[in-house]
C-alpha positions in Angstrom: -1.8 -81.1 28.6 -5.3 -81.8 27.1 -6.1 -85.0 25.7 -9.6 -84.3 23.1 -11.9 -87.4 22.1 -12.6 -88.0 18.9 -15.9 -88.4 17.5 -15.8 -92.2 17.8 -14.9 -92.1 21.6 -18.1 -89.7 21.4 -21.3 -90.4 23.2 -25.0 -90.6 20.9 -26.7 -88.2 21.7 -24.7 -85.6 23.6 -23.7 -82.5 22.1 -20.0 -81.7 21.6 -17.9 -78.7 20.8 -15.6 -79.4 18.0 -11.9 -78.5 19.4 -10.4 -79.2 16.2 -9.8 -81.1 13.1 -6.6 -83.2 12.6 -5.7 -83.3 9.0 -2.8 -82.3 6.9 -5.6 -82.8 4.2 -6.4 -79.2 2.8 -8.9 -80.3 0.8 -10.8 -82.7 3.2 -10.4 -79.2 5.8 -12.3 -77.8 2.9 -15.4 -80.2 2.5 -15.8 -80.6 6.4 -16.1 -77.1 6.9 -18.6 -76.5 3.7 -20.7 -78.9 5.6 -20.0 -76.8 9.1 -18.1 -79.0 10.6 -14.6 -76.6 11.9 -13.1 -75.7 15.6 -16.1 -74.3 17.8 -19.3 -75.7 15.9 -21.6 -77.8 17.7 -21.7 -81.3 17.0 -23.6 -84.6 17.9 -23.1 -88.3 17.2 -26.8 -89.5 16.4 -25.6 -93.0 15.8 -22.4 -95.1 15.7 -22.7 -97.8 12.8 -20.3 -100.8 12.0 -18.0 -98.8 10.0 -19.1 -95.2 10.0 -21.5 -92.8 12.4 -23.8 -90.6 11.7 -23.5 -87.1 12.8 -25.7 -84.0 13.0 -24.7 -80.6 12.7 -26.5 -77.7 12.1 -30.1 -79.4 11.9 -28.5 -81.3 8.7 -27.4 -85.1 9.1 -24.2 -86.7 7.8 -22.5 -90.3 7.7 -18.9 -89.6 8.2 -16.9 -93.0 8.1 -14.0 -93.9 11.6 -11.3 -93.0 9.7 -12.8 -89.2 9.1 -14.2 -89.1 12.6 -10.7 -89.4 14.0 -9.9 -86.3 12.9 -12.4 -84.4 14.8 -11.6 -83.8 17.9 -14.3 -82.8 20.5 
């Protein structure tokens, strides 16, 4: 059985593979992957913050908050 992290168990700086994306949410699937953000993109924590982090994916930068970075799994 494999056990993924999730983007807050992630390390800043190192780059990750995104494994997958927990949501039953079809239209939060939707906005992550219009911002490139779906099973095999690369992705890197730049920064974690109190309540949020701040992620980078293809050369553009996002603030995601814990709650949405527990559904990507790395």
């Amino acid at each position: 059985m494999v056990i993924h992290m999730t983007l807050r168990d992630a390390v800043e700086g190192k780059e990750y593979i995104i494994q997958k994306i927990q949501t039953d949410d079809e239209e939060l699937n939707a906005f992550l992957f219009s911002l490139g953000c779906y099973s095999g993109e690369l992705i890197t924590v730049v920064s974690h913050l109190k309540r949020s982090c701040i992620v980078s994916i293809k050369d553009a930068r996002y603030n995601i908050d814990h709650q949405l970075a527990e559904a990507i799994r790395i």
